[in-house]
C-alpha positions in Angstrom: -4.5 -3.0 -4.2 -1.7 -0.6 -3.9 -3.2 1.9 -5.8 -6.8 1.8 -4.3 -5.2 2.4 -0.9 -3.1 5.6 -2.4 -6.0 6.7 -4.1 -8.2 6.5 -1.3 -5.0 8.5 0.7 -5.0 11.0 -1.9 -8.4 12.0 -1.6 -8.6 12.1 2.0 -5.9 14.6 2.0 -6.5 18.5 1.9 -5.5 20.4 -1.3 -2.2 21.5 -0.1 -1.2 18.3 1.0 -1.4 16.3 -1.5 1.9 17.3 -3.4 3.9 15.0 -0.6 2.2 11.7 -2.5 3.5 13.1 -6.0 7.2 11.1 -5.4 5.5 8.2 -4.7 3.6 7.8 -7.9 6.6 6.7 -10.2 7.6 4.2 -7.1 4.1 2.4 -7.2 3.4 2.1 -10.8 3.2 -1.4 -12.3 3.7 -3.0 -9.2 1.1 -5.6 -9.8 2.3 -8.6 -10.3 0.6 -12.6 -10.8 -2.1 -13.8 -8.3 0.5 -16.1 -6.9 2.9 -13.4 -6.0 -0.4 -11.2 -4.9 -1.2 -14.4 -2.2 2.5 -14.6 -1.1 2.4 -10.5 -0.1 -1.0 -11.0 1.7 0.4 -14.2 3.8 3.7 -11.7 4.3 1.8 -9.1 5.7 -0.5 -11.4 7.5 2.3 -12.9 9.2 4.1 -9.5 10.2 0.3 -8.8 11.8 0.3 -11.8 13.8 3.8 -11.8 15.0 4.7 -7.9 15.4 1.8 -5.9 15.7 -1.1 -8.3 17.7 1.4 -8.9 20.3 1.6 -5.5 21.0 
């Protein structure tokens, strides 16, 4: 999921801005983990949605 996102980021950027995503790369790789953990991160973020950001 991670890497869809940064790929779709990556693309969407012009030429001479896509060196700032080049740090990133080593940080992201094999960061997918189990389905279970995968559910746990999407209830995480779903829960910072409702209580931080829908508020405002």
């Amino acid at each position: 999921m991670i890497g869809v996102f940064m790929d779709a980021w990556y693309e969407g950027l012009p030429d001479d801005e896509r060196s700032i995503l080049d740090p990133l790369i080593p940080i992201i790789l094999d960061t997918r983990a189990t389905p279970g953990i995968e559910e746990a991160r999407a209830l995480m973020a779903g829960d910072w949605l409702v209580r931080t950001y829908a508020p405002v």
